[in-house]
C-alpha positions in Angstrom: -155.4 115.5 -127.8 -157.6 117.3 -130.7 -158.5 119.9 -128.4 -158.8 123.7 -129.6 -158.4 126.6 -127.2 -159.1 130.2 -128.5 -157.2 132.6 -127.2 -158.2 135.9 -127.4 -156.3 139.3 -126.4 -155.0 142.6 -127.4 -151.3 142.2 -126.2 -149.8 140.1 -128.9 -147.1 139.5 -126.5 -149.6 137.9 -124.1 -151.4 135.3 -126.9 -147.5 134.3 -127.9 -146.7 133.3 -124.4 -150.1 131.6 -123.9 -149.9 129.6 -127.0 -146.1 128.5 -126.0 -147.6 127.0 -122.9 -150.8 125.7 -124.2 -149.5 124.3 -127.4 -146.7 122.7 -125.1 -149.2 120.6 -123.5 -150.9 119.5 -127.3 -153.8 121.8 -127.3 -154.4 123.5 -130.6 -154.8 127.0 -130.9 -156.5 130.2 -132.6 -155.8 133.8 -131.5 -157.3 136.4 -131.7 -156.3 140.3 -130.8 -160.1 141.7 -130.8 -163.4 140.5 -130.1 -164.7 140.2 -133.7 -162.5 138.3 -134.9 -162.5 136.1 -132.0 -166.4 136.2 -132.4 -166.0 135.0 -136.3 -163.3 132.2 -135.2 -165.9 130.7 -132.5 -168.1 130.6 -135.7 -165.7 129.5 -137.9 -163.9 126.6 -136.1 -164.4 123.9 -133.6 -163.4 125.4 -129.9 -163.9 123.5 -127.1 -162.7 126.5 -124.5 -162.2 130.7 -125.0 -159.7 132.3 -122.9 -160.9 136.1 -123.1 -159.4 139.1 -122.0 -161.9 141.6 -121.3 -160.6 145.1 -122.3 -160.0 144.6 -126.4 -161.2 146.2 -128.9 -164.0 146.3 -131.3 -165.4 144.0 -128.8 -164.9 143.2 -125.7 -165.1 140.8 -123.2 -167.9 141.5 -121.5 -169.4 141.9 -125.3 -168.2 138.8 -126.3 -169.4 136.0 -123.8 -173.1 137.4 -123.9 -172.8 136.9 -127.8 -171.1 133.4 -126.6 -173.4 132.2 -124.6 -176.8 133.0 -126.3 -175.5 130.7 -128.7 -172.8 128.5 -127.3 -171.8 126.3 -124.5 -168.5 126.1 -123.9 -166.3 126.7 -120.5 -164.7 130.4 -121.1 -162.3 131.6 -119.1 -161.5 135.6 -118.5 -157.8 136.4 -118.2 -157.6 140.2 -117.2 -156.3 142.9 -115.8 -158.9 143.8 -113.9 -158.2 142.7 -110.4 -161.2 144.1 -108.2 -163.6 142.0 -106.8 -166.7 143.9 -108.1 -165.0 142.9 -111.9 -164.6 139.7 -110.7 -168.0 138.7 -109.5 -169.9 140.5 -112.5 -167.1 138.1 -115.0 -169.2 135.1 -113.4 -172.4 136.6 -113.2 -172.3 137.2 -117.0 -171.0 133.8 -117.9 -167.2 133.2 -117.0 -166.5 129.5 -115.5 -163.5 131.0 -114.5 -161.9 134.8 -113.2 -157.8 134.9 -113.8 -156.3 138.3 -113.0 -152.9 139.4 -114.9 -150.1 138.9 -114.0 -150.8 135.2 -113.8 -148.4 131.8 -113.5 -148.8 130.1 -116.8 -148.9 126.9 -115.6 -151.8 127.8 -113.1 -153.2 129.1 -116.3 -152.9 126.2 -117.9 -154.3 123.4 -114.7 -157.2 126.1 -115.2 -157.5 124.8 -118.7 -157.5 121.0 -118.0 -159.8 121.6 -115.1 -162.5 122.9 -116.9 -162.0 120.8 -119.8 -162.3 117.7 -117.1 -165.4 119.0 -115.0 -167.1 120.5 -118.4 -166.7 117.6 -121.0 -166.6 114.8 -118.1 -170.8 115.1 -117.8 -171.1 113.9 -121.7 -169.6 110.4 -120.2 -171.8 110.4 -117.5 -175.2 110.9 -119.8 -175.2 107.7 -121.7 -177.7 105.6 -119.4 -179.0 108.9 -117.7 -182.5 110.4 -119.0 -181.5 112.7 -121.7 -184.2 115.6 -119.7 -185.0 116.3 -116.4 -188.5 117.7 -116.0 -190.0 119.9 -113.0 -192.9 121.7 -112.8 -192.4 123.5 -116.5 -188.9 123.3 -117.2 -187.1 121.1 -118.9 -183.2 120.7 -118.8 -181.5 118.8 -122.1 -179.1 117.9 -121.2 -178.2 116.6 -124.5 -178.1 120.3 -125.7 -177.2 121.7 -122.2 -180.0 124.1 -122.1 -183.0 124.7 -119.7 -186.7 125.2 -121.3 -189.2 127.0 -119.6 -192.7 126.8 -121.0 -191.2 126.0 -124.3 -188.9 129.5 -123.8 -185.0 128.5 -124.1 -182.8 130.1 -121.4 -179.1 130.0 -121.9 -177.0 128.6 -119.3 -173.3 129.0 -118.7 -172.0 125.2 -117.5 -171.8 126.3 -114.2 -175.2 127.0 -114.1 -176.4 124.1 -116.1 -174.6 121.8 -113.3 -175.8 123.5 -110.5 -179.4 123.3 -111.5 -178.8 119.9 -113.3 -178.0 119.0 -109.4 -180.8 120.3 -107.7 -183.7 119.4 -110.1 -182.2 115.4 -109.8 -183.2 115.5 -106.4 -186.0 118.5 -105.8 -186.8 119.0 -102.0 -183.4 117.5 -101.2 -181.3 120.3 -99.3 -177.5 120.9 -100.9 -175.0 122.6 -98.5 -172.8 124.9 -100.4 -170.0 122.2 -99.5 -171.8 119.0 -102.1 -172.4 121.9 -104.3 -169.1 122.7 -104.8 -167.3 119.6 -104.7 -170.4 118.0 -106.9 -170.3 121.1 -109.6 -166.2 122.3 -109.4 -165.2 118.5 -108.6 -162.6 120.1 -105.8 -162.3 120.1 -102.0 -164.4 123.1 -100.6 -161.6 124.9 -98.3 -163.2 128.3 -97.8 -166.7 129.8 -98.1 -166.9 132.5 -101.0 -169.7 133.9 -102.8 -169.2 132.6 -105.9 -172.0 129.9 -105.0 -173.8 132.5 -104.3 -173.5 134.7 -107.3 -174.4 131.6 -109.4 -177.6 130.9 -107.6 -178.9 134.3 -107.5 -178.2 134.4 -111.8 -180.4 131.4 -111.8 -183.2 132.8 -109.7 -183.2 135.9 -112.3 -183.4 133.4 -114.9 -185.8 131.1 -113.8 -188.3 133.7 -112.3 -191.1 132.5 -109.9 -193.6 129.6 -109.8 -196.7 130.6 -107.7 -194.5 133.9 -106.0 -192.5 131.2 -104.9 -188.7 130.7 -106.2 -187.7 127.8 -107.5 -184.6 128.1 -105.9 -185.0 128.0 -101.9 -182.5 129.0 -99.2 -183.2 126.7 -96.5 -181.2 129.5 -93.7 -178.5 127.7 -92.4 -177.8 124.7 -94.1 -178.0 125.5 -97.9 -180.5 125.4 -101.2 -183.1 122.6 -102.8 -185.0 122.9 -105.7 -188.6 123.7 -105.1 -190.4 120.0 -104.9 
């Protein structure tokens, strides 16, 4: 498959019975038990996604995917123990793709994995007779390099983000409902509404900031967001 997963947690016991399941489907693997060391790995090695617990040592989670991301852009995945829905929304705000609580069903774990792998790595396929930038007002999105320019500034997106805003600045003034947001960024059936649409929108305004006093991003009440034409 020549995919490689890190997997990074304090419990040994955990990483051994991840890697069994993982390696099982032909994924390779490097483990880590604390955050540097997963840190230097990411720098070492070619890894295509992190699974990250957040409570580990030297390190942690929450430390590790902001040092992640202002370089990298890979899907990350947070498998935790912490099961509150506060700790859940601020794992996505800060970067996760996706929020596993322990315990967890290793091969839910695992059609996790090949999800994001599918929705993240799919959009190189789809670029080859796109434009390689989309430009609006003064940004620019690569989306080569998966990263969003504004007045020359780089701002660091998590893939989520890059495909949301990759959606709305193809088509500015065009209204999304939260439904063709999901099923156009997550590539799944929207079922129920949750905020983590939401949460990922509101990231974006903080990042993008205002044009004119006037966000980029617009909430048409109602219906659902367009990119400011």
């Amino acid at each position: 498959m020549g995919i490689s997963i890190l997997v990074a947690d304090d419990e040994q016991g955990i990483i051994d019975f991840v890697t069994l399941y993982l390696e099982k489907d032909g994924y390779t693997v490097h483990t880590a038990t604390d955050g540097e060391k997963a840190w230097e790995l990411i720098q070492q090695e070619t890894v295509d996604l992190a699974i990250l617990d957040i409570m580990m040592p030297k390190l942690n989670g929450y430390q590790l995917i902001k040092k992640i991301r202002a370089e990298k852009n890979m899907p990350i995945i947070f498998l935790t123990a912490k099961d509150a829905s506060a700790d859940k929304v601020l794992g996505l705000d800060i970067g996760a793709d996706d929020y596993i609580t322990k315990p967890f069903d290793p091969l839910e774990l695992v059609a996790r994995v090949s999800a994001q792998l599918r929705r993240f790595y799919s959009l190189g396929t789809k670029e080859i007779s796109e434009p390689k930038k989309i430009v609006l007002h003064d940004l620019v999105l690569d989306l080569d390099q998966c990263l969003l320019f504004k007045q020359d500034d780089s701002i660091s997106l998590t893939s989520i983000e890059f495909k949301i805003l990759r959606l709305l600045m193809s088509s500015p003034g065009r209204v999304f409902t939260k439904k063709q947001i999901y099923e156009a960024v997550w590539q799944d059936s929207y079922i129920v509404d949750d905020n983590n649409i939401m949460v990922y929108i509101s990231r974006l305004r903080e990042k993008l900031g205002m044009r004119e006093e006037e966000s980029y991003i617009q909430t048409i009440r109602g219906l659902g967001y367009k990119m400011l034409p």
